[in-house]
N, CA, C and O atoms as a CHARMM CRD file, in Angstrom:
* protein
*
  220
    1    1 UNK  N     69.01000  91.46900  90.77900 PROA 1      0.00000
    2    1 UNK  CA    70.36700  91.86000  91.03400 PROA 1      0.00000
    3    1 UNK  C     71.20000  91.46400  89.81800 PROA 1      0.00000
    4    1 UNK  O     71.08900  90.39200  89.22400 PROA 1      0.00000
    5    2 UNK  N     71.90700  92.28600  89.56500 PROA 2      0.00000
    6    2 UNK  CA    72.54700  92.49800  88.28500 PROA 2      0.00000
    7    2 UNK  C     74.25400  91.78600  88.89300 PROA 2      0.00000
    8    2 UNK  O     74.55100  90.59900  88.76400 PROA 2      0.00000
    9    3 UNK  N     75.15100  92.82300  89.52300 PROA 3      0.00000
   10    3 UNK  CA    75.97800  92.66400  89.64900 PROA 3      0.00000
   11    3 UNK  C     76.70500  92.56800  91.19400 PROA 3      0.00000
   12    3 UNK  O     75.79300  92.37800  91.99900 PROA 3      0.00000
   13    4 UNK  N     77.70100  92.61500  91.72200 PROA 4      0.00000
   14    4 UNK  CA    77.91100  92.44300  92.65400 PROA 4      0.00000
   15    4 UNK  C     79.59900  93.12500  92.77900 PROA 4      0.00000
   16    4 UNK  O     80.52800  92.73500  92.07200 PROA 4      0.00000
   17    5 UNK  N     79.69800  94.11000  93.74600 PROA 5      0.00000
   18    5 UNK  CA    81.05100  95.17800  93.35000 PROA 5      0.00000
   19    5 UNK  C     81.12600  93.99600  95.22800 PROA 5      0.00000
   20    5 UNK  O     80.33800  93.64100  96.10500 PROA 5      0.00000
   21    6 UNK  N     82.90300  93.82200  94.82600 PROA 6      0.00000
   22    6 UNK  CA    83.45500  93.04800  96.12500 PROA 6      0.00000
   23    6 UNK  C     84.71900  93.64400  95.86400 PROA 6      0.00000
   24    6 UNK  O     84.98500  93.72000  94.66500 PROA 6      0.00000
   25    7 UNK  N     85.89800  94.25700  96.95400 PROA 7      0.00000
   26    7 UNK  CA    87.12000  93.78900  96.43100 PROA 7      0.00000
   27    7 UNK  C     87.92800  92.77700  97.07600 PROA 7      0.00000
   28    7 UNK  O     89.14900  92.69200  96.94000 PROA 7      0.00000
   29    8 UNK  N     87.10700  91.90300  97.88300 PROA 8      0.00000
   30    8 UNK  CA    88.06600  90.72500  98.59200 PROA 8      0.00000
   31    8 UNK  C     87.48000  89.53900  97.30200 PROA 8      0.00000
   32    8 UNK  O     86.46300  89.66900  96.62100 PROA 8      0.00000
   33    9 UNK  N     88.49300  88.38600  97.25700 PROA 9      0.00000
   34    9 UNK  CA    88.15500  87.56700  95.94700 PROA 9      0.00000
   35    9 UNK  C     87.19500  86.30000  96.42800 PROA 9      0.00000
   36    9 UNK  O     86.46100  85.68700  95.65300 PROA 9      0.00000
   37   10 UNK  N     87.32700  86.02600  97.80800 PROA 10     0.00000
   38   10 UNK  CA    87.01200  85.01100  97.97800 PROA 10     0.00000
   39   10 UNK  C     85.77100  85.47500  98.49500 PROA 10     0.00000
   40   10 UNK  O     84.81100  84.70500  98.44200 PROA 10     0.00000
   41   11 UNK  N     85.61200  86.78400  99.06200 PROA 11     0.00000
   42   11 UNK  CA    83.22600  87.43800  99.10800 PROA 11     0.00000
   43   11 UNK  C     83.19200  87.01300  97.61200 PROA 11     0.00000
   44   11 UNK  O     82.47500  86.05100  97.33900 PROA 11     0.00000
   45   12 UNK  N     84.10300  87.81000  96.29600 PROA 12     0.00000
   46   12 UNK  CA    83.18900  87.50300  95.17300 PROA 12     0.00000
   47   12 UNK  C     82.86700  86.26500  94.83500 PROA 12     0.00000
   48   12 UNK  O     81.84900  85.91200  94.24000 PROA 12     0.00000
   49   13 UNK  N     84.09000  85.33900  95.36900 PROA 13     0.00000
   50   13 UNK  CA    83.70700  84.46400  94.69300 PROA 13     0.00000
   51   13 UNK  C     82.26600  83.45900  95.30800 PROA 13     0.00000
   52   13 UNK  O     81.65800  82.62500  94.63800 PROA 13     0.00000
   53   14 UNK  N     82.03000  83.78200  96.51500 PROA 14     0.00000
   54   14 UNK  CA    81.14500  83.15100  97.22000 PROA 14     0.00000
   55   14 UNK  C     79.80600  83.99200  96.80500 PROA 14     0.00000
   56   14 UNK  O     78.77000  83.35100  96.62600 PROA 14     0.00000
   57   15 UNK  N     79.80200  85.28100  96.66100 PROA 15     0.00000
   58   15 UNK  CA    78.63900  86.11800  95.83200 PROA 15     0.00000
   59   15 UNK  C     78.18400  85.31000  94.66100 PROA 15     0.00000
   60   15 UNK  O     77.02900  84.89400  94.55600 PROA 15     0.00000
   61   16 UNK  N     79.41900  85.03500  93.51300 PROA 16     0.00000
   62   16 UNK  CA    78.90400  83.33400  92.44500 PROA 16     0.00000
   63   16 UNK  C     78.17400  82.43800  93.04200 PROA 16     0.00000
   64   16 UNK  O     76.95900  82.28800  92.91500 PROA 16     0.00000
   65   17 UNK  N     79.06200  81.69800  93.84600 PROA 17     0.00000
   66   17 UNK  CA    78.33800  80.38900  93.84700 PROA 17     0.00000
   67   17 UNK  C     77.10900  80.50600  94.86600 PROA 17     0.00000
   68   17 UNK  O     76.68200  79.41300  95.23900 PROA 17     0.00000
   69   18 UNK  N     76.45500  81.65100  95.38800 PROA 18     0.00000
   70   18 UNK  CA    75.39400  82.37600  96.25900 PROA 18     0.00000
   71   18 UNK  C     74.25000  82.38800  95.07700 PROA 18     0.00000
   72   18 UNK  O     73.26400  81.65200  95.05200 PROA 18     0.00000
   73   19 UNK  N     74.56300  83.28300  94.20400 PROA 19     0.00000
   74   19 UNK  CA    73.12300  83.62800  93.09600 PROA 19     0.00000
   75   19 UNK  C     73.73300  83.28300  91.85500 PROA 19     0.00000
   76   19 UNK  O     74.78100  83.66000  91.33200 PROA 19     0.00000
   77   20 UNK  N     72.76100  82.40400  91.46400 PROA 20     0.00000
   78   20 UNK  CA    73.19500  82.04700  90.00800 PROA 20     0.00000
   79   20 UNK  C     73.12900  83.76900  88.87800 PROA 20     0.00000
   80   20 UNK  O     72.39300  84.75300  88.80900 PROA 20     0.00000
   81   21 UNK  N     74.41600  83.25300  88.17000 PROA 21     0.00000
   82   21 UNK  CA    74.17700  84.22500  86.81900 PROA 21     0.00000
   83   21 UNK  C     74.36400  85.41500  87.58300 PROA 21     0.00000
   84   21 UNK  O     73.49500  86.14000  87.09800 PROA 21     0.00000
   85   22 UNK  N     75.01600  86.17500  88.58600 PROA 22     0.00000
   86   22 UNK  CA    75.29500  87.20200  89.42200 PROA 22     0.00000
   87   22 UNK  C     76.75000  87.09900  88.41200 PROA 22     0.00000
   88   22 UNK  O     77.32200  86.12400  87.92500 PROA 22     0.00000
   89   23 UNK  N     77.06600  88.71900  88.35200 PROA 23     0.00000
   90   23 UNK  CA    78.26400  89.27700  87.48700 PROA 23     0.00000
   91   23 UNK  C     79.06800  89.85800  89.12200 PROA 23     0.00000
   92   23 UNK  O     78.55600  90.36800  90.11900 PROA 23     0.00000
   93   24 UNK  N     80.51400  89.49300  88.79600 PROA 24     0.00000
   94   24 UNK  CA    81.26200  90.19700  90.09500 PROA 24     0.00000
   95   24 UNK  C     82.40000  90.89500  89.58600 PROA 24     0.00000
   96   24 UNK  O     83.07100  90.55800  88.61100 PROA 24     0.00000
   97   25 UNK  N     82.62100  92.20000  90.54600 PROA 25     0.00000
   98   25 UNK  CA    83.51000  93.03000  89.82300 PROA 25     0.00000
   99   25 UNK  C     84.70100  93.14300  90.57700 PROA 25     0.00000
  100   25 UNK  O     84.74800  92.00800  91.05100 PROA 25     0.00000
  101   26 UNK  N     85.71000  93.74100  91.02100 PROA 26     0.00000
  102   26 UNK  CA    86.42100  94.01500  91.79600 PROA 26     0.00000
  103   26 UNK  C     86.58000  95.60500  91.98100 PROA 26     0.00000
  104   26 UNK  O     87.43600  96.13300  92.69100 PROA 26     0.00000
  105   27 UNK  N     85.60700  96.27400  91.21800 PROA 27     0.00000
  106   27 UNK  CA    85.94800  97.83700  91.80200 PROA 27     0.00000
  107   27 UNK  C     84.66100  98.33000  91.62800 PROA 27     0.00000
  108   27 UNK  O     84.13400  97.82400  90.63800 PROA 27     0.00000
  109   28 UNK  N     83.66400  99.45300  92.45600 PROA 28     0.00000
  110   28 UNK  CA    82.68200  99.73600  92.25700 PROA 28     0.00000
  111   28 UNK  C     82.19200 100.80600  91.30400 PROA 28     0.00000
  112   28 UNK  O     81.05600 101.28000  91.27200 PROA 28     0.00000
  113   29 UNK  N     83.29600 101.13600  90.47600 PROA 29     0.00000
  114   29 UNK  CA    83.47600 101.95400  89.85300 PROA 29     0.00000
  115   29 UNK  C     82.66800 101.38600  88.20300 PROA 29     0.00000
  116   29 UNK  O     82.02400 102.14700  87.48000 PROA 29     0.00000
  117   30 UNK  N     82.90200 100.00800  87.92900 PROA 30     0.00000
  118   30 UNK  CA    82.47700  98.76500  87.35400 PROA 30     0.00000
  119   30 UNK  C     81.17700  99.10200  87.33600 PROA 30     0.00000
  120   30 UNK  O     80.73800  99.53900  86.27200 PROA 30     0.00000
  121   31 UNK  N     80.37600  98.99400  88.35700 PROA 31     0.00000
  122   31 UNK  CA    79.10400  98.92700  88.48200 PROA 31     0.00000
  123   31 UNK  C     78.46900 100.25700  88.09900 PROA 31     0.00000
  124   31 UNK  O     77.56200 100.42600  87.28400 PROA 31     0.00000
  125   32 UNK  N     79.05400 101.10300  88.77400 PROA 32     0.00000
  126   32 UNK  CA    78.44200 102.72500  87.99900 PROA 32     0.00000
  127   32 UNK  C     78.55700 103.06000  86.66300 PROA 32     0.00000
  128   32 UNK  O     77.74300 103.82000  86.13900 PROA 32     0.00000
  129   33 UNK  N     79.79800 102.40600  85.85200 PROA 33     0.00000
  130   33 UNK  CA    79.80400 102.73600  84.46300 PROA 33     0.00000
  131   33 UNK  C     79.13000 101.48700  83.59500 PROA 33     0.00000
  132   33 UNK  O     79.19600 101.51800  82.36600 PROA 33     0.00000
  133   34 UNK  N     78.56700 100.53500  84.19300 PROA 34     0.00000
  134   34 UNK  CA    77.58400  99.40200  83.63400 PROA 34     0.00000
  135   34 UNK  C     76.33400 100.07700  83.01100 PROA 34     0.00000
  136   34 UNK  O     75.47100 100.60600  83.71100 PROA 34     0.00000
  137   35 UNK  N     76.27900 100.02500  81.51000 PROA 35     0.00000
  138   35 UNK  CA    75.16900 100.33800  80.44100 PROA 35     0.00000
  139   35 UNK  C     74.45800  99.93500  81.65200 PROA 35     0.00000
  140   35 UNK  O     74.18000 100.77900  82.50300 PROA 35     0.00000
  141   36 UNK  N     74.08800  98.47600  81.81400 PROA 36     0.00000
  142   36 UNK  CA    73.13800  97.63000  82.54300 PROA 36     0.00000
  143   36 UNK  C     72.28000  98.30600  83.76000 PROA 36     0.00000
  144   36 UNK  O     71.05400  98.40300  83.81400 PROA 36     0.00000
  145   37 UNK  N     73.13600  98.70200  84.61800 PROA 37     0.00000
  146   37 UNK  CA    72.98500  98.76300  85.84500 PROA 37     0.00000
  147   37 UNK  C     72.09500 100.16600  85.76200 PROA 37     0.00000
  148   37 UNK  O     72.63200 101.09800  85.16200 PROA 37     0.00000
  149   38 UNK  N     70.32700 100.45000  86.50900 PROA 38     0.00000
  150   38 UNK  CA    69.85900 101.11500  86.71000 PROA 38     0.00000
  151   38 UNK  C     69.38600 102.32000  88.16600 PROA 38     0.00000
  152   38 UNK  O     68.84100 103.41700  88.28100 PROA 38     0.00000
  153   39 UNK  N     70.16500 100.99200  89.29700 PROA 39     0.00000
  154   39 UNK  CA    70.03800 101.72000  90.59400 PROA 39     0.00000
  155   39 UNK  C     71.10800 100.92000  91.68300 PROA 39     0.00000
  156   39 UNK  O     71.33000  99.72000  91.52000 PROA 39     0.00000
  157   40 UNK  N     71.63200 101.54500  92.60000 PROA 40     0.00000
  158   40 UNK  CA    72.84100 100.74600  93.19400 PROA 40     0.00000
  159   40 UNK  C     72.57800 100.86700  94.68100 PROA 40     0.00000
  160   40 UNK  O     72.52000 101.88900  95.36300 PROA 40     0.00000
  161   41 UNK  N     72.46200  99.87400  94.95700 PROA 41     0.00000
  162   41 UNK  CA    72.36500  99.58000  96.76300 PROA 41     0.00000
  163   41 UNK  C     73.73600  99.36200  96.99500 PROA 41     0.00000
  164   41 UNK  O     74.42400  98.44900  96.53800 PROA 41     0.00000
  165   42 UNK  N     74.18600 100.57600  97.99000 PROA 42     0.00000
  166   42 UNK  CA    74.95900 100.26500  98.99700 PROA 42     0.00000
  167   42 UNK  C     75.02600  99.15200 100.57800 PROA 42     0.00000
  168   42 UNK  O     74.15500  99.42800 101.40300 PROA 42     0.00000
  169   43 UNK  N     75.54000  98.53200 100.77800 PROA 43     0.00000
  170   43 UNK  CA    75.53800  97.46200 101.56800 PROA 43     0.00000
  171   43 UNK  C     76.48700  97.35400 102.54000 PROA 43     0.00000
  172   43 UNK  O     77.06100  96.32300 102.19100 PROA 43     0.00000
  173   44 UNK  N     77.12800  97.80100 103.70200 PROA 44     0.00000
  174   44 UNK  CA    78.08000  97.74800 104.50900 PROA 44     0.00000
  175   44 UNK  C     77.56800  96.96100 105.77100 PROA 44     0.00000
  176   44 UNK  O     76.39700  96.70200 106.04700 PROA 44     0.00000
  177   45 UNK  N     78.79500  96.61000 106.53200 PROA 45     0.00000
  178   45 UNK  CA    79.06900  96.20100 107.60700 PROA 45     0.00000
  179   45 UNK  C     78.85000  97.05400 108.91600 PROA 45     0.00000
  180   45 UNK  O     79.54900  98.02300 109.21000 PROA 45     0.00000
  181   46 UNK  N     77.69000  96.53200 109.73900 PROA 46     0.00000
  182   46 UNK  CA    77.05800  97.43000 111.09600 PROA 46     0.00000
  183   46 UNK  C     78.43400  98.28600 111.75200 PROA 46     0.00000
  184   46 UNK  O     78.33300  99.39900 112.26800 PROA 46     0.00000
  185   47 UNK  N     79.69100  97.54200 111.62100 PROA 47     0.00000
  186   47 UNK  CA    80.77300  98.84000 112.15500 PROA 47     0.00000
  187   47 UNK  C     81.17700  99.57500 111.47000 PROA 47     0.00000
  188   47 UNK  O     81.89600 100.48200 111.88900 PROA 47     0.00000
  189   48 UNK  N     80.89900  99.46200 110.33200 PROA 48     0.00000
  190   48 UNK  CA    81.73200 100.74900 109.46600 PROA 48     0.00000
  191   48 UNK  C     80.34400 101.51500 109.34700 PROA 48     0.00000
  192   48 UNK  O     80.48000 102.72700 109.51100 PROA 48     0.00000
  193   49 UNK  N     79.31800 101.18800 109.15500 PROA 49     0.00000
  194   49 UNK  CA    78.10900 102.71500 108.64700 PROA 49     0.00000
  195   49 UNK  C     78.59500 103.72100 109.14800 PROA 49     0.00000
  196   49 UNK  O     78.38600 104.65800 108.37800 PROA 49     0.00000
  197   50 UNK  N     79.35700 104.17200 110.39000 PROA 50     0.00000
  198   50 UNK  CA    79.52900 105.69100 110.80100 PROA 50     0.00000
  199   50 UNK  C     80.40500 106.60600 109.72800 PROA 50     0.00000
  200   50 UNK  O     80.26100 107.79400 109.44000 PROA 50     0.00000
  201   51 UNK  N     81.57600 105.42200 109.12900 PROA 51     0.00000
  202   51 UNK  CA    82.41400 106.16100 108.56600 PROA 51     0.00000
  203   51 UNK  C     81.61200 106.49100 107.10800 PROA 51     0.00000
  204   51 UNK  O     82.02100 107.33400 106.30900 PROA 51     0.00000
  205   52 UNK  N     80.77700 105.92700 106.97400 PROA 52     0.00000
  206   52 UNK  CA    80.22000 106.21500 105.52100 PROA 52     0.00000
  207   52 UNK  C     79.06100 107.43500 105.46400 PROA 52     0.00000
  208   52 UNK  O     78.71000 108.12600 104.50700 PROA 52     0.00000
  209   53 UNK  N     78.61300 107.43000 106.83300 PROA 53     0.00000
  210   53 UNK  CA    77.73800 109.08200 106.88900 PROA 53     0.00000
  211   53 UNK  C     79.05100 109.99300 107.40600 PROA 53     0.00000
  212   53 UNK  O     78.62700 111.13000 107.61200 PROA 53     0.00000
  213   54 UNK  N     79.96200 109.94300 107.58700 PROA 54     0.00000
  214   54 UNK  CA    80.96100 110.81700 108.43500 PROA 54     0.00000
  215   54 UNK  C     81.58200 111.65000 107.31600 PROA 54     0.00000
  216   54 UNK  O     82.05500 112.77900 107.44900 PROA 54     0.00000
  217   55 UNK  N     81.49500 110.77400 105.95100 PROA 55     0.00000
  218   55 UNK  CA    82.53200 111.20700 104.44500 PROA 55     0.00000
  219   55 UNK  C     82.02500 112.29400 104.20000 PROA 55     0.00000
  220   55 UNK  O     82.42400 112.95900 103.24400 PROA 55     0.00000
């Protein structure tokens, strides 16, 4: 794991002190235009998945 897209400060900041050497962004937009970054897992919360197949 490369990076970590959050926009609440205090997930990112707990995403840090979780995995060492983890990069945190505040927009996921960050992560898609990362040279670095080769494949991106999406990760949501069991109540929101509907709205994210619904888009």
């Amino acid at each position: 794991m490369t990076v970590v897209a959050e926009h609440d400060p205090a997930l990112r900041a707990r995403a840090a002190d979780r995995i060492p050497g983890i990069r945190t962004v505040d927009d996921h937009r960050k992560v898609i235009d990362a040279p670095d970054v080769d494949a991106v897992l999406v990760l949501t919360p069991d109540h929101t998945q509907h709205v994210s197949y619904m888009g």
